[in-house]
C-alpha positions, 0 to 999 in steps of 0.5 A: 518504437524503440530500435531494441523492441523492433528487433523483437518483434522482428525476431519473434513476429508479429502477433495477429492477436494482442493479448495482455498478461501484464495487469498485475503492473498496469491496465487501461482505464475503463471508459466508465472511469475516465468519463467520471474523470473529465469534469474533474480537469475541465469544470468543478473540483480542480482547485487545490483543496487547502486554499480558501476560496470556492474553487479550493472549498469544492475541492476538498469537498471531493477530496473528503467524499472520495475518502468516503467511499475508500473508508467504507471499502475497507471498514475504516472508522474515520476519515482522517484515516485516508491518507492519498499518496501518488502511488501504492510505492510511496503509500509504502515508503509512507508507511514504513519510512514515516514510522520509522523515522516518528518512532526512532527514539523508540525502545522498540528496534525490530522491524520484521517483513516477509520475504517476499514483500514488494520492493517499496517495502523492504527497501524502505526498511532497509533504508531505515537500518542503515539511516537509523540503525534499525534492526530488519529481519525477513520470515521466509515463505513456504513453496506457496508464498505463505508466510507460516503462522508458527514461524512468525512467533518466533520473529516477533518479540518485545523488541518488535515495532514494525510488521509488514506482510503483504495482504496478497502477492503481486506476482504469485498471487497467494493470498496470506491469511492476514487475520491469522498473521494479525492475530500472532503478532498481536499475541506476542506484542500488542503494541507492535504496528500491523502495516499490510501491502494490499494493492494487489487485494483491494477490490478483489477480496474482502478487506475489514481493517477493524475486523482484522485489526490492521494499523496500516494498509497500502492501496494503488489505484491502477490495480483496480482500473482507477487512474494511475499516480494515486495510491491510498494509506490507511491510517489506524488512529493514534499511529503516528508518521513523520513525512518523508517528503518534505516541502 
């Protein structure tokens, strides 16, 4: 235990109850899960799935059933779509960093997220206006965190080739009427790309990237309990990223 936490608790006393509030930015892994776990470190599956040799072949073979399950969560057409990244972080840098740097050459140069978004959201977009001379603007929120419908109209034009809004707040907890959000931004431009950060809304509301139109959407493993360092990005077919990480 480091000296400054000491002080704290020396300060404050000690708890004769520990109750945790901190969920939002990690939990404990449910028995149930690390049982399901341990195998995977010790028995089967613990090949690298590119190689080609049993070990590698029954590798990709939890890989591809893995995607499954996440694919039919969300209503994703194809598998291909799944993408899994280390975290809900780098799935986002991911998202707005991949495509931004594959569509550099494009005529379109707004990027518009809200203003409320998480970190590994708005950086990258503003790491991508400084590197590649995008342009970013921020929709501000009302009291409650909603990003208003009639506002975004007015964000998105012809110009416009990123929208990121997160599906629910890692912090308030508002739940944005993403469909709704959808549906504007479509209006105004179709060919501009919908990414939603729904780490904080994955197994807790319903999620149907068809149904809402999504292009890109963001999930973290240890917000639902899973195991820490994986995060998911699902990508609509035909939206095209460049790695960031290269190597």
């Amino acid at each position: 235990m480091s000296k400054k936490i000491r002080e704290l608790l020396d300060t404050h006393g000690k708890p004769n109850r520990e109750v945790y509030f901190d969920l939002e930015n990690s939990g404990f892994v449910p028995s149930e899960v690390l049982e399901y776990m341990i195998p995977f470190f010790n028995k089967y599956g613990y090949g690298h799935p590119s190689i080609t040799h049993r070990i590698g072949w029954e590798a990709l073979e939890v890989v591809y059933e893995t995607k499954e399950i996440v694919a039919n969560t969300i209503n994703a057409r194809s598998l291909e779509s799944i993408v899994f990244t280390h975290s809900g972080t780098e799935a986002n840098n991911l998202a707005i960093l991949g495509f931004l740097l594959k569509n550099r050459g494009s005529s379109g140069r707004k990027v518009v997220v809200s203003s409320v978004e998480h970190l590994s959201v708005i950086f990258p977009a503003q790491f991508a206006s400084e590197l590649l001379g995008f342009k970013v603007q921020l929709v501000p929120v009302d009291e409650y965190g909603f990003v208003d419908p009639e506002i975004l109209k007015y964000y998105v034009d012809k110009d416009t080739i990123l929208v990121s809004i997160q599906m629910v707040n890692h912090e308030i907890g508002t739940i944005q009427r993403i469909k709704e959000l959808v549906d504007v931004v479509k209006s105004n431009n179709p060919r501009t790309i919908f990414h939603t950060d729904a780490a904080d809304a994955y197994g807790w509301v319903p999620i149907d990237v068809e149904k809402f139109n999504i292009d890109m959407l963001t999930i973290s493993s240890h917000k639902i309990h899973g195991p820490r360092g994986v995060g998911v990005l699902y990508v609509r077919d035909g939206v095209e990223l460049e790695p960031p990480l290269r190597g």
